[in-house]
C-alpha positions in Angstrom: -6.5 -18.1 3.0 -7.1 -16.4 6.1 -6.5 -12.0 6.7 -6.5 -10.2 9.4 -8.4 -7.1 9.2 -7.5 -4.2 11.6 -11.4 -3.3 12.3 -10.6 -0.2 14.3 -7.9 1.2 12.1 -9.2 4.3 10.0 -10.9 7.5 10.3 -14.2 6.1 10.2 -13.6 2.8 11.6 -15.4 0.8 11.9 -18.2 1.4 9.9 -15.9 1.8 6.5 -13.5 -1.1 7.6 -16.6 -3.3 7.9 -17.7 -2.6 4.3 -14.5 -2.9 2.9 -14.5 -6.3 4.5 -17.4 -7.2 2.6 -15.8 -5.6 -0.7 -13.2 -7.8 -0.3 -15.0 -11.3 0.4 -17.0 -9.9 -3.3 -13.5 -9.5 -4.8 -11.5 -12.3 -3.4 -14.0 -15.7 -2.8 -11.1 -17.8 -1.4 -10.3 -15.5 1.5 -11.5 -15.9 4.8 -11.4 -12.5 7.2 -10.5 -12.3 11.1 -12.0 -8.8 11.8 -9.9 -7.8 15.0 -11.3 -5.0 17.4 -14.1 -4.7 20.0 -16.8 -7.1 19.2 -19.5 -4.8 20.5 -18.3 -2.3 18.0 -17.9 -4.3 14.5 -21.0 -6.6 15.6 -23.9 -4.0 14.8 -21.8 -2.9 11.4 -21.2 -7.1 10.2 -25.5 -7.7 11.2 -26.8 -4.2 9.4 -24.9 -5.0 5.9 -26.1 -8.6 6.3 -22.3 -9.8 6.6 -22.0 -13.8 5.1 -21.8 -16.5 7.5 -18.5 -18.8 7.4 -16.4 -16.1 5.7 -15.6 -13.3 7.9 -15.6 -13.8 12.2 -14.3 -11.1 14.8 -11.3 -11.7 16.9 -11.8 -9.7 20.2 -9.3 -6.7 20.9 -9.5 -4.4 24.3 -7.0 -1.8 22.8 -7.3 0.8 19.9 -4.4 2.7 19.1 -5.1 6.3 18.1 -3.8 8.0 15.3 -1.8 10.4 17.8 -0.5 7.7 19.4 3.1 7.1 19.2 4.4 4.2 17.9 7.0 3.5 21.4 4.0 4.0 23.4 1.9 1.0 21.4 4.1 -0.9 21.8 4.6 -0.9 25.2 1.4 -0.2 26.5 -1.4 -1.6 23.7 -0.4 -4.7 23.6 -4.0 -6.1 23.1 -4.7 -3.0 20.8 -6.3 -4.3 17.3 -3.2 -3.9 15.3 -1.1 -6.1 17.7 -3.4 -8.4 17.6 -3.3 -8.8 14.5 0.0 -9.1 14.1 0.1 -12.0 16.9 -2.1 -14.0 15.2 0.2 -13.7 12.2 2.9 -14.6 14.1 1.0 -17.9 15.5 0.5 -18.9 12.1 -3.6 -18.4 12.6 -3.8 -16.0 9.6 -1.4 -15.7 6.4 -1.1 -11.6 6.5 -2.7 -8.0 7.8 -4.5 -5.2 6.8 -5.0 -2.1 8.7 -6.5 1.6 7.7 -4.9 2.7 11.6 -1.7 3.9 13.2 0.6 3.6 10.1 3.9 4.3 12.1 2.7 1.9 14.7 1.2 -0.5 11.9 5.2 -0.6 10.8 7.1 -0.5 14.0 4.8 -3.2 15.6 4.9 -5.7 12.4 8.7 -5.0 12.4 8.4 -6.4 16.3 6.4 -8.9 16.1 7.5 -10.9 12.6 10.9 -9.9 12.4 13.0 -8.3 9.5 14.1 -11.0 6.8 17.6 -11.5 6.4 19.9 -8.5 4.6 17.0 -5.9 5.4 18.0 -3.2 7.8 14.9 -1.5 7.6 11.6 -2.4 6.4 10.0 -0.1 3.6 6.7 0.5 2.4 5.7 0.5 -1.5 3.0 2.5 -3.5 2.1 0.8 -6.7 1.7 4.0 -9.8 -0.8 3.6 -12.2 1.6 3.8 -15.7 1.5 4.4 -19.0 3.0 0.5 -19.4 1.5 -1.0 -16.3 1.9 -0.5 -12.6 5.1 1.1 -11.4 6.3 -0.1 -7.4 7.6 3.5 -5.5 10.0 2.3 -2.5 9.9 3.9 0.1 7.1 5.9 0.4 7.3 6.9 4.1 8.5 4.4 6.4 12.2 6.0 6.2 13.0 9.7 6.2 16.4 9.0 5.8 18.1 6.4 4.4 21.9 5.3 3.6 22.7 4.5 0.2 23.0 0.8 1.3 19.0 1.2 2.2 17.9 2.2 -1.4 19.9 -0.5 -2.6 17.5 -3.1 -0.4 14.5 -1.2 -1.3 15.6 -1.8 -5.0 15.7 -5.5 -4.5 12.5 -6.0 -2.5 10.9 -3.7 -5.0 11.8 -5.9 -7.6 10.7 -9.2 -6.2 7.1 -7.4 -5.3 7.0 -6.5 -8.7 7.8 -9.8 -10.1 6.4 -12.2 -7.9 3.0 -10.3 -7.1 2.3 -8.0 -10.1 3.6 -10.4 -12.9 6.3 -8.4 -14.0 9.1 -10.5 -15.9 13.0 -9.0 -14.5 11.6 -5.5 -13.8 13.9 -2.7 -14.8 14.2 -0.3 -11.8 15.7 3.1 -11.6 17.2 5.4 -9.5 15.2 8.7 -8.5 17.2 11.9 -8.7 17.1 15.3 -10.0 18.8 14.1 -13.4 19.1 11.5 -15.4 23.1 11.8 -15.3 25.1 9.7 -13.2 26.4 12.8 -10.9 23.3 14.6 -10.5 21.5 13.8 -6.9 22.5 14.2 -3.6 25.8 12.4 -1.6 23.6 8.9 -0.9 22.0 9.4 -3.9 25.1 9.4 -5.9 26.7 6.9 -3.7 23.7 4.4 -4.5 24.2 4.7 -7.7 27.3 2.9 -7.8 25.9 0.5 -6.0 23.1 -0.2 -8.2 25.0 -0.3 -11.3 27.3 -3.5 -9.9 23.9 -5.0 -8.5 22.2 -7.8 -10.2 19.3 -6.0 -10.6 17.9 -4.8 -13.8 18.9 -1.0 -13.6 18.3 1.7 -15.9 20.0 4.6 -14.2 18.6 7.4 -12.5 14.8 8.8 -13.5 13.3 12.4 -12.6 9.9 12.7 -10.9 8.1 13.2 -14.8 8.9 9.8 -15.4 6.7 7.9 -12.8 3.5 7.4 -15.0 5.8 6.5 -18.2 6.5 2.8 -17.6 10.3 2.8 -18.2 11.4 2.4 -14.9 8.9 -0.1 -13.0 10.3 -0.1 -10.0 11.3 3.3 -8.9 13.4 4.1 -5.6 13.4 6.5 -3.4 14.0 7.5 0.3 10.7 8.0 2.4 10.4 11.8 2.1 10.6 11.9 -1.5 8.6 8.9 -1.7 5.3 10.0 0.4 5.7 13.7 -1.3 5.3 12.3 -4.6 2.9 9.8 -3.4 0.5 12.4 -1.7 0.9 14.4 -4.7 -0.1 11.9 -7.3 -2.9 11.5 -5.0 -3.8 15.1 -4.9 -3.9 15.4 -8.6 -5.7 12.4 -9.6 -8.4 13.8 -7.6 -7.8 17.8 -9.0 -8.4 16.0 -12.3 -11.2 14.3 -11.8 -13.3 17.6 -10.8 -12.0 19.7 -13.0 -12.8 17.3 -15.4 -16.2 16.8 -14.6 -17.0 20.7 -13.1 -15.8 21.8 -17.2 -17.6 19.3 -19.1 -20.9 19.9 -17.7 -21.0 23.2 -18.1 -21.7 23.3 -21.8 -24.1 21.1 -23.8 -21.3 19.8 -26.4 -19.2 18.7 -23.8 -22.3 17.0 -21.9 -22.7 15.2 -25.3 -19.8 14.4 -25.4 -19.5 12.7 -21.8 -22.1 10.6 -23.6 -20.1 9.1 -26.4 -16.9 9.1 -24.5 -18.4 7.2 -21.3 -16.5 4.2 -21.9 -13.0 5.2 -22.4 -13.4 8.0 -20.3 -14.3 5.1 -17.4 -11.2 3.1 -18.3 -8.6 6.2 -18.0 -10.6 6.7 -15.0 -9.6 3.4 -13.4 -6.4 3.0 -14.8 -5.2 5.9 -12.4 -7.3 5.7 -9.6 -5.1 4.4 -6.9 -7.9 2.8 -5.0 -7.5 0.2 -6.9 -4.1 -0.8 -5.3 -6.3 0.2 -2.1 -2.9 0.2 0.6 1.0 -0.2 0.7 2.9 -3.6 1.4 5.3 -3.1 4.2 8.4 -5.1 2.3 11.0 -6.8 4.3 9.3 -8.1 7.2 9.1 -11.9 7.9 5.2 -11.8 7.0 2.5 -10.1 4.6 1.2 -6.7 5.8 -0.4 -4.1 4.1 -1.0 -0.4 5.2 -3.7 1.6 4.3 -4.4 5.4 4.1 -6.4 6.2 7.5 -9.4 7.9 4.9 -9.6 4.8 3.0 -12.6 4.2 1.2 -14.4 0.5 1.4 -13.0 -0.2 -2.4 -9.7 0.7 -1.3 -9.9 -1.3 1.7 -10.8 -4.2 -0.5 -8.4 -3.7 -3.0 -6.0 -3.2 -0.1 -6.6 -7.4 0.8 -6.9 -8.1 -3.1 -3.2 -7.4 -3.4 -2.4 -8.9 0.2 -3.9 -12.3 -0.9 -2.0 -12.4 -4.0 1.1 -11.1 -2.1 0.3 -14.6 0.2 0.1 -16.8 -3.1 3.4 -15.0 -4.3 5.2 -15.9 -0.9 3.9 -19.7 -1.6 
């Protein structure tokens, strides 16, 4: 199994992609990485952390596209930028999906480009996977589309549900609706008008769920339009981490809760990674004719790895 890795897409590319790289050949032993960029750059990085031979080689790229970059002007004037790149050699069938920390609205409108849109999709979306009370819970879309018809949702419903299935083991995932109410009238016009349209669907729908009911587990795959979606993402985000220091600022300020720490190391650990959401590391772009994964552009090495974790199973769900 061979993935492209975008090696100048991040904030601290390359150096971060380049350990993430090697956090994912640790994670995944039957994956072989194509680090795409400027060889002169990812070179010194793959020597200095003693990169193994066999498993990981660089594809040359002449381009970078910058985070300020829009996504037209990629595409019509990067077109040897790493991310394109990538996405060509995808395309020619010389690696079986993509990962890149860049340019996420390029990331999206070039992978659209390049592989295509599957049939039925008028719109690719991208998915955040929730850590939950019952398991992971998919979130579609969390940013590729501000707005969306009611049609969209429907389509982001049934790609969310096959992700879930086919990548995260989930048996006929129930999916809902999100709104302001669980009621059938409350929501907006295309949420409302979705609605309908999910309850004549074949998928396994529950009805409409509010923003408190992301971490429960009822709903595991919840949909959304793209400005919801990355609002709630971001803000998950924002208080995992608001957690974690308050957490560990309170605790150490007395000696009964530094005792504590002590005897509670172990589950404390496992709540700890059960809602980090590094360990789903990026976001599949769904309904493109290929596997691609987006990552945030501060992306951590672990993240990065975890990122081509889930796009290698995503590549063994596709087979």
């Amino acid at each position: 199994m061979r993935i492209a890795l975008d090696g100048m897409g991040g904030d601290q590319a390359p150096a971060v992609v380049v350990e993430g790289a090697l956090e994912a050949l640790n994670q995944v032993p039957e994956v072989e990485l194509v680090l795409v960029g400027r060889p002169e750059a990812l070179e010194p990085h793959l020597s200095r952390l003693a990169a193994p031979p066999g498993r990981i080689r660089v594809h040359p790229a002449t381009q970078v596209a910058g985070m300020e970059d829009a996504p037209s002007h990629v595409l019509r004037h990067l077109r040897d930028c790493s991310i394109r790149v990538c996405f060509d050699l995808h395309k020619a069938g010389e690696v079986d999906a993509v990962v890149s920390a860049g340019n996420s609205g390029a990331t999206m409108a070039v992978g659209m480009v390049v592989m295509g849109r599957l049939p039925e999709v008028d719109r690719p979306a991208l998915a955040s996977v929730f850590p939950g009370l019952m398991g992971p819970t998919v979130v579609v879309d969390v940013g590729a589309n501000v707005d969306c018809s009611a049609s969209m949702l429907l389509q982001f419903g049934y790609m969310g549900a096959v992700y879930a299935e086919q990548v995260l083991g989930i048996a006929r995932p129930t999916v809902g609706l999100l709104s302001i109410g669980e009621e059938d009238v409350k929501g907006n016009a295309v949420v409302k008008h979705a609605h309908e349209f999910f309850k004549t669907s074949a998928l396994n729908f529950i009805g409409n769920v509010e923003g408190r009911d992301l971490f429960a587990g009822d709903a595991r795959v919840v949909v959304c339009d793209g400005f919801v979606g990355n609002v709630c993402l971001k803000l998950a985000e924002g208080m995992f981490n608001a957690l974690k220091r308050v957490v560990k600022e309170r605790i150490g300020q007395t000696l009964a809760g530094r005792l504590g720490t002590l005897l509670l190391r172990a589950p404390l650990r496992d709540v700890s990674t059960t809602l980090d959401y590094e360990n789903y590391g990026g976001a599949p772009l769904l309904g493109i004719n290929g596997v691609a994964f987006i990552c945030h552009g501060a992306s951590s090495p672990r993240a990065i790895g975890s990122a081509v974790r889930l796009a290698a199973e995503s590549v063994r769900g596709r087979s």
